[in-house]
C-alpha positions in Angstrom: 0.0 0.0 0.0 1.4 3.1 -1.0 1.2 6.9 0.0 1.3 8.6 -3.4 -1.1 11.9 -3.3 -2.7 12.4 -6.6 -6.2 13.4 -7.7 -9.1 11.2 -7.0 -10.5 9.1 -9.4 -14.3 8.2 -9.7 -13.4 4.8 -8.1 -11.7 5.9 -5.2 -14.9 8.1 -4.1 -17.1 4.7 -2.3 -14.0 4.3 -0.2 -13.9 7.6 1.1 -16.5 8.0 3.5 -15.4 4.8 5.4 -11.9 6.4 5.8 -14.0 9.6 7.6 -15.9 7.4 10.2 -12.6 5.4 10.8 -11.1 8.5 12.6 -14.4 9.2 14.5 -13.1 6.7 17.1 -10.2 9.0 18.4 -13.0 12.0 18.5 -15.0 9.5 20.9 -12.0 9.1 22.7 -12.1 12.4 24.1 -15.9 13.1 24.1 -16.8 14.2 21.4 -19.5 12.4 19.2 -20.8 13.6 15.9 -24.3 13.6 15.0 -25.9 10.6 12.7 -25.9 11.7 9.1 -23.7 11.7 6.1 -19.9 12.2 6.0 -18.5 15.4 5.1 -17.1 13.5 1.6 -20.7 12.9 1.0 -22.0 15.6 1.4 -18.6 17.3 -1.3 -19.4 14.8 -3.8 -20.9 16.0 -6.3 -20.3 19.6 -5.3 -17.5 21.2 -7.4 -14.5 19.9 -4.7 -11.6 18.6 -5.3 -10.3 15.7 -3.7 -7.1 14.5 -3.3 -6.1 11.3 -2.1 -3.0 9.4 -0.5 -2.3 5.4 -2.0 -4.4 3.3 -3.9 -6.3 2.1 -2.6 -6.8 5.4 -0.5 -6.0 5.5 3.5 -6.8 9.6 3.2 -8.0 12.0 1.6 -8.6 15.8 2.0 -12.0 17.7 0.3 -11.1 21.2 -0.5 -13.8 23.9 -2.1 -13.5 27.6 -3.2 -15.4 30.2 -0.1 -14.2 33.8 -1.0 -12.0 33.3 -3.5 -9.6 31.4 -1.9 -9.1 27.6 -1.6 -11.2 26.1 1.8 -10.0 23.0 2.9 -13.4 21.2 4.3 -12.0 17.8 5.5 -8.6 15.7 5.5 -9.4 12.2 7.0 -6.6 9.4 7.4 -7.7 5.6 7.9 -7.6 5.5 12.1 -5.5 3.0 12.3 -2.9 4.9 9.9 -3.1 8.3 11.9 0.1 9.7 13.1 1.8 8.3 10.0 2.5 11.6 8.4 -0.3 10.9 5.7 -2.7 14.0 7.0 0.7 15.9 6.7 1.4 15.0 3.3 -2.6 15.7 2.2 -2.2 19.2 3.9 1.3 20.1 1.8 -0.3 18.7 -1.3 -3.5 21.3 -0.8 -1.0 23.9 0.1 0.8 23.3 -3.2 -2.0 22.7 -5.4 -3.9 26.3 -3.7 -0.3 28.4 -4.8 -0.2 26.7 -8.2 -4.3 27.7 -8.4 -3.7 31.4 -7.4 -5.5 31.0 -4.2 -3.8 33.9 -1.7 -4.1 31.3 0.7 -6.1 28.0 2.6 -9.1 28.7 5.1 -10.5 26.2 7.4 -12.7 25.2 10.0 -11.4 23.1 12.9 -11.5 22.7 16.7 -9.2 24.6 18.9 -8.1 22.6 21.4 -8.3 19.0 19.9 -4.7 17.7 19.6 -4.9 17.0 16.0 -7.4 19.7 14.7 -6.5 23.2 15.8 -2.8 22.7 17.2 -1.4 20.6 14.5 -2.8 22.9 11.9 -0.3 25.8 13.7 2.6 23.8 13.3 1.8 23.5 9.7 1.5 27.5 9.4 -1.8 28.1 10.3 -3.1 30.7 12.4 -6.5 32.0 13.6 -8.1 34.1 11.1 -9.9 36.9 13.2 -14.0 37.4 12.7 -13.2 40.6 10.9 -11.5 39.0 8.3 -14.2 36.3 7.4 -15.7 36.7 4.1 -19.5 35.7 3.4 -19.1 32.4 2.7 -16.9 31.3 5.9 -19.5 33.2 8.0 -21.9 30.7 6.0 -19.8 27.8 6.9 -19.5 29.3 11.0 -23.4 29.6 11.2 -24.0 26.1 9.2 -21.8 24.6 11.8 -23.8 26.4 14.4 -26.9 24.7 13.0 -25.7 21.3 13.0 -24.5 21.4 16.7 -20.5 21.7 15.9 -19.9 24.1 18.5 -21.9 22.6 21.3 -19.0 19.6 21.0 -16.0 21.8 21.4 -14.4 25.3 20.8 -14.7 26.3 16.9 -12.3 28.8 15.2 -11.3 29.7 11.6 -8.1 29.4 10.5 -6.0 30.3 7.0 -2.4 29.5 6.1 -1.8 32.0 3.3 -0.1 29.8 -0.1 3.2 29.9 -1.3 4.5 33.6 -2.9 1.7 35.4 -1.3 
């Protein structure tokens, strides 16, 4: 099983969700329980995303969308038992490259603060918070959607961009 990051191919998108709700067990871990109803990947396909996946078959994958004009990375999953293997890393540097070489001034994204692997190891990869005043319309959609679906009752929320290569 390799780790190649490439493009996702129409086959590799019944895999995905799986790969999602395989990494809902270290969520558990510490409390935190998503509400029944379809993955984030399922909910992106079909949508104009791109997804980019690591191996073939895939163990990850990461769903990224435009939201003000700038690439929005909505999800990188890794298989649970394959977490802490560098994979989510490699997804993230593959987004970041792909945003530059699109134009994108940077990456936005939606995570939880305090969870080990969500808001922290997003700052050691260059992310920071991106303050309220700085949210365009459609992250502001995504904040009150989140709202909505009960996302901030499980945990701290915040918004954070990375801005892409030669901006």
């Amino acid at each position: 099983m390799g780790t190649e990051v490439r493009l996702a191919r129409p086959e590799d998108l019944a895999a995905l969700p799986s790969i999602e709700i395989s990494g809902e067990a270290m969520f558990a871990e510490i409390g935190i329980v998503f509400p029944p109803g379809p993955t984030v990947i399922e909910q992106m396909t079909g949508k104009d995303a791109e997804i980019v996946v690591a191996g073939d078959p895939p163990v990850g994958f990461a769903a990224v969308e435009e939201v003000d004009g700038a690439a929005h990375l909505e999800q990188i999953s890794v298989r649970g038992d394959l977490t802490g293997t560098g994979i989510g890393a490699r997804l993230l540097d593959a987004v970041m490259a792909r945003a530059a070489e699109a134009g994108s001034p940077g990456v936005s994204l939606l995570t939880f603060r305090d969870v080990a692997w969500n808001g922290p190891w997003y700052a050691r990869h260059g992310f920071a918070e991106l303050p309220e005043e700085r949210w365009g319309p459609g992250i502001r959609s995504y904040w009150n959607a989140e709202i909505e679906a009960g996302l901030h009752k499980l945990g701290p929320r915040l918004v954070m961009w990375a801005p892409a290569a030669g901006t």
